[in-house]
C-alpha positions in Angstrom: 0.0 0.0 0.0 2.8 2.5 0.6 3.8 1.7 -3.2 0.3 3.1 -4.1 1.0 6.6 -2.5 3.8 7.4 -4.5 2.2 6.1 -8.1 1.5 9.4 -9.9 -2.0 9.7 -9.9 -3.8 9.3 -13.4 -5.5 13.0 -14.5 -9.5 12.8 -13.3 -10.0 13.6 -17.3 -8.7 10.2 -18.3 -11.0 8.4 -15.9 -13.2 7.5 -18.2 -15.0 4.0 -19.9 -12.5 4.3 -22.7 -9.7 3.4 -20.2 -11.6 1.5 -17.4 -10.4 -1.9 -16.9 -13.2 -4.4 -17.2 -13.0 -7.2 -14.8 -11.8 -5.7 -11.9 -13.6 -5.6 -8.3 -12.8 -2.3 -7.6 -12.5 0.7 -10.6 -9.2 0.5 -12.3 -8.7 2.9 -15.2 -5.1 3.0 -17.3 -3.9 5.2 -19.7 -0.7 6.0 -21.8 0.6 9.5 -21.3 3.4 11.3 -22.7 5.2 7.6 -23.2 4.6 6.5 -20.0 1.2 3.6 -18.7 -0.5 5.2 -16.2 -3.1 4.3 -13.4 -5.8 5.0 -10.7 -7.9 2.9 -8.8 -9.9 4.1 -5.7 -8.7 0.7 -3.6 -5.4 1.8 -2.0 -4.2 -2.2 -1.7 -5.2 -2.3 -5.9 -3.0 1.5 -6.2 0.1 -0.8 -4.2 0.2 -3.2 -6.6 -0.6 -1.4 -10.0 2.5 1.0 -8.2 4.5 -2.4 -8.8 3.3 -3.3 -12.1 3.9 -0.1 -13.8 7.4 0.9 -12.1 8.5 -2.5 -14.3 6.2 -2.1 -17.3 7.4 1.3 -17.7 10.8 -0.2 -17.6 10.4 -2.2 -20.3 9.5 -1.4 -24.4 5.9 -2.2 -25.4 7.5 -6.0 -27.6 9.0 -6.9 -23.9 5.6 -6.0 -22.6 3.7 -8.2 -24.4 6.2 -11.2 -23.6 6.6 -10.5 -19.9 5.3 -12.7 -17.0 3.5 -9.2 -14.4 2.2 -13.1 -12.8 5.4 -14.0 -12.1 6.9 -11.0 -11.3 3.9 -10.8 -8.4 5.2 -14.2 -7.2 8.6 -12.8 -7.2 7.5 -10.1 -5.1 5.4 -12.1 -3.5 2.3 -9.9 -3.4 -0.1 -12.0 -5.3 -0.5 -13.9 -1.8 -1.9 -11.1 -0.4 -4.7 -10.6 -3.2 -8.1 -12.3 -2.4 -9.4 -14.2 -5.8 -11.4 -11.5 -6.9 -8.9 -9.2 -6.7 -6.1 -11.4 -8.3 -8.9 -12.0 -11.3 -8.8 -8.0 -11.2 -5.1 -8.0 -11.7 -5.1 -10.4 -14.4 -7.6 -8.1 -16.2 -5.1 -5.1 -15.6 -2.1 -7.5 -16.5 -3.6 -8.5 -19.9 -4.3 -4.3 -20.7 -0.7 -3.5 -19.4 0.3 -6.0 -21.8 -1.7 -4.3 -24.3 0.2 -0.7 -24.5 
């Protein structure tokens, strides 16, 4: 969760059905802005870990995106533990639209 306070909030104008994630629990909405994948959800546990998948994904160029494990990256971090299955299917929703961009 302290992850989530530092991940640069997504601009209220980008909040929108266009870049809602369908699937998730709680509202998740991602865009791309000036290069970089950006997110907000209201859930501060789902704002930790999208804080976690987007310092890597912004790492990495949109080919490595498509190819790269988030899943097993959570494991390695070992947050997906912590993630009831509703939430985890949330994830996978965001995973598969990170993957996207």
């Amino acid at each position: 969760m302290l992850a989530g306070k530092a991940l640069p909030a997504l601009p209220e104008p980008q909040r929108t059905a266009q870049h809602s994630v369908e699937g998730c629990e709680s509202p998740v909405w991602l865009a791309v802005i000036e290069g970089q994948i950006m997110a907000y959800s209201p859930s501060k546990v789902i704002r930790g870990v999208l804080a976690v998948l987007l310092e890597r994904a912004n790492t990495l160029t949109s080919e490595e995106r498509e190819v790269f494990d988030f899943a097993a990256y959570l494991e390695t971090c070992q947050l997906s533990r912590y993630l009831s299955q509703s939430r985890g299917n949330g994830i996978n929703a965001v995973i598969k639209a990170i993957s996207k961009y």
